[in-house]
N, C-alpha and C positions, 0 to 999 in steps of 0.2 A: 145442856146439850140436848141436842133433839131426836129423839129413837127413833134408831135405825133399823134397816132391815135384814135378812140375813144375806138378801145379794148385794146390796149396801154394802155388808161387813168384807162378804168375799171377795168383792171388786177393791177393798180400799186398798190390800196390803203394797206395801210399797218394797217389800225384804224377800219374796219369796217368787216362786212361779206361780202362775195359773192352777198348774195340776196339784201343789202344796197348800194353797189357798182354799181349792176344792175340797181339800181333808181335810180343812182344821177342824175341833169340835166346837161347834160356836153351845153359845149359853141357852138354855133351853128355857129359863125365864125373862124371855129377852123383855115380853111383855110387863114384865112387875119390876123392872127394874127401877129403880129414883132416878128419869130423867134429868131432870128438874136442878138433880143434886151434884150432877156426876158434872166433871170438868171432862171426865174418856172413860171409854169404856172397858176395863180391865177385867179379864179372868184366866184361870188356869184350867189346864186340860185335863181332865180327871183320868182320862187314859193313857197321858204321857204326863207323868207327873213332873219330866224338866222342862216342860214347855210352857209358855204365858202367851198369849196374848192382849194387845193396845188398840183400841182404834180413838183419833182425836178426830175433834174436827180444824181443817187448816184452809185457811182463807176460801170457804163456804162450801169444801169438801172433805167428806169422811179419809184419813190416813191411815193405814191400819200399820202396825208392827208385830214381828213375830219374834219372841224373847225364847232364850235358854237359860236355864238356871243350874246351878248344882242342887242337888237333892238330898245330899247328908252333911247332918247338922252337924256331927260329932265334936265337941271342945265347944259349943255355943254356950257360954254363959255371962257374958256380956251385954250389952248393951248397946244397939245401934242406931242410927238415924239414917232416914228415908231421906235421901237428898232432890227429892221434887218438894214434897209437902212438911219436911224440916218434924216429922214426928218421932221419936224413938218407941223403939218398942225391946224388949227382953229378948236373949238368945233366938235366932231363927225367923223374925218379926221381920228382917229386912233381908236381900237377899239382894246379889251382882245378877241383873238380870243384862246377857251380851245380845247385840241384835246383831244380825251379819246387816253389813252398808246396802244401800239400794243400789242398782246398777253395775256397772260392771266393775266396782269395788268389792263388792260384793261375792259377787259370782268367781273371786281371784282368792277369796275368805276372808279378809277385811271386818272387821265389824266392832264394834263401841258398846260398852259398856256403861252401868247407870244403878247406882245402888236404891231400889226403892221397897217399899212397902211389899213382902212376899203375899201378899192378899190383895192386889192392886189396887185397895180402897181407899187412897189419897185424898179423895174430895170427900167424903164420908168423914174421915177423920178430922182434916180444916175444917168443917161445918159443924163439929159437936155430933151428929149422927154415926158415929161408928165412935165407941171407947177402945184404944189398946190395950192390950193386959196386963201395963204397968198400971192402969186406974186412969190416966189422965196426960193430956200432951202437959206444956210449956205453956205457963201462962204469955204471952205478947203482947204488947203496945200496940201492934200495926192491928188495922181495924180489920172485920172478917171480910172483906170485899180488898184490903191491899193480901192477904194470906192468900187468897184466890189468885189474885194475879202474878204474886210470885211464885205459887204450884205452875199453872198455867205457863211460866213465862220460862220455869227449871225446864219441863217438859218441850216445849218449844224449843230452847238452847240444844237437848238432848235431839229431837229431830232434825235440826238443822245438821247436825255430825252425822245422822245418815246420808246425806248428800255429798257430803264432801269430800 
């Protein structure tokens, strides 16, 4: 992915208004972040802790999403999978992140849900750079450039339902 900017970020969102877009808290390393590495850019808001933020990029423009999550964990002691990048991680690792629909689905309270990674680092963890704190994904057959494009391609499936 190619780093973006912070007006970049706040122009992409496709879930929100203008004036919501203007508030979000964007990431303040946006500099140091792993380009390079990242399929999108995922973080959470350290001052609303039920909110996440996404931005991808989609046919040669930044998209951005704006997630809510539930915030207590209580009864986690299982085991879950992230259904973009297929990792599991222990109690709490994965979280139902709901986006409200873009448009005027949306705006009637519509919106879709996506169970992923509560630390939005999916491309991290497909590339071997980020370990979960079970010690280790799933060993796989498919080569690390088809794991890529099945994160890549979950994510895409999930924003196409914001439109619809």
């Amino acid at each position: 992915m190619k780093p973006l900017t912070e007006q970049d970020i706040r122009n992409s969102f496709i879930n929100c208004s203008k004036g919501e877009a203007k508030r979000v808290s964007l990431p303040r390393d946006l500099g140091e972040r792993p380009w390079d590495d990242l399929d999108f850019l995922g973080w959470r808001d350290p001052g609303a802790p039920d909110r996440s933020y996404l931005v991808v990029e989609r046919e040669g423009r930044p998209v951005g999403v704006t997630f809510r999550f539930p915030t207590s964990r209580r009864g986690f002691l299982h085991r879950s999978m992230c259904s973009l990048c297929l990792t599991t991680h222990p109690g709490g690792g994965v979280s139902l992140m709901t986006a409200r629909k873009a448009g005027p689905a949306g705006r009637e309270g519509n919106s879709v849900g996506v169970y992923m990674c509560t630390d939005l680092a999916c491309s991290l963890y497909v590339r071997g750079k980020k370990i979960p704190d079970s010690g280790a994904r799933f060993e796989e057959s498919l080569t690390l450039e088809d794991q890529i494009a099945r994160t890549t391609g979950n994510l895409t499936a999930f924003i196409d339902k914001l439109y619809v």
